[in-house]
N, C-alpha and C positions, 0 to 999 in steps of 0.2 A: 504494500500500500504506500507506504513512504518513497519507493523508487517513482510508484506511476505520480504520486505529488511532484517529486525531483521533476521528473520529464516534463511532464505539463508548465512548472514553473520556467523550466529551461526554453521550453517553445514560446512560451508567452512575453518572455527577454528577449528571444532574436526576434517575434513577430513585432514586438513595437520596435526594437528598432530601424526594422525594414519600414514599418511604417513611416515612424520620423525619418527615415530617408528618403521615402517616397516624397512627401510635404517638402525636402528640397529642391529633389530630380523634378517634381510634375506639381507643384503646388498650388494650379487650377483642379486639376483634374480631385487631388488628396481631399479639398477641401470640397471638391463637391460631393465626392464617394463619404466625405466623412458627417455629411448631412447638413451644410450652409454653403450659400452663396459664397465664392472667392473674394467679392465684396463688401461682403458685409461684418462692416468693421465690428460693431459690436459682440456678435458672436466668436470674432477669432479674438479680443481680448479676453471674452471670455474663456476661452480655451485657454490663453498664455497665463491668465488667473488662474484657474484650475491646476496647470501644473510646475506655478509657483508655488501654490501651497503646499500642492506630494512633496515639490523638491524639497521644502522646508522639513516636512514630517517625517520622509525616509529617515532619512540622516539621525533626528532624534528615536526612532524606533529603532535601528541600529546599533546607536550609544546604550538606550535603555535594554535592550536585549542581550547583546554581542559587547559588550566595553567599548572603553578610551581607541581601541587600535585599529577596530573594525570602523568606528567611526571616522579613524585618518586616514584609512582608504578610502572611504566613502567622499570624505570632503575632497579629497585630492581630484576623485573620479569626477566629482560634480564641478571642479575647475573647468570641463569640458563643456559646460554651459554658458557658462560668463564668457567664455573666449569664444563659443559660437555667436555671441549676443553680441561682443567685440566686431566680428565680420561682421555679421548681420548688419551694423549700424556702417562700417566703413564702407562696404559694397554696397547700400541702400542710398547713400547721398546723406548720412547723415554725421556730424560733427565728428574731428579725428580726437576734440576735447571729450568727449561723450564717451567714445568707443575704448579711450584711453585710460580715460579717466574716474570712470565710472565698470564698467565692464572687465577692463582689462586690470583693473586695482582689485577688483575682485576674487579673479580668477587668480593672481598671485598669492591673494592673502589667504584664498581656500588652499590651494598646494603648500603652503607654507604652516598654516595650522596644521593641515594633514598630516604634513609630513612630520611635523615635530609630536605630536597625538600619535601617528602610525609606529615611530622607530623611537623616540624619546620614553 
């Protein structure tokens, strides 16, 4: 029973993240397969709300489950977000102040916690 849990969570890992690559590669097409308009700004904040808060929550259900160490991999892993958010802003037309400075301060200071959380 535990292995078919294993598998099924392992499928459900590569399937989102095929998905969130899909939303790169075809991000008309992702966003209509995923049930709104490519337009319609309200609903895709909604979705970037939605999974700002998991991103938030993992991370703490990780620390509370698993420790300090499991957590600084976790945070380091999630530096892969802030530095997507970084592109995102640079290749979108938006501020290199923003993308820098905001995004990319973050993404160091998550590897940086992590890392010292992870091996510390």
């Amino acid at each position: 029973m535990h292995l078919a849990a294993l598998i099924v969570a392992v499928i459900a890992c590569v399937a989102i993240i095929v998905l969130g690559a899909r939303f790169l590669v075809q991000p008309r097409k992702a966003t209509l397969d995923f049930g709104v308009a490519a337009d319609n700004v309200r609903a895709l904040t909604a979705i970037k709300g939605v999974r700002d808060i998991t991103s938030g929550v993992v991370p703490l259900v990780v620390w509370a489950v698993a420790g300090r160490t499991a957590l600084g991999w976790v945070m380091v892993a999630a530096a892969l977000t802030a530095a997507g958010d970084a592109v995102i802003v640079l290749t979108n037309g938006g501020k290199r102040a923003t993308a820098f400075g905001i995004h990319g301060l973050t993404a160091t200071l998550l590897v940086a916690a992590g890392l010292i959380l992870a091996l510390g």
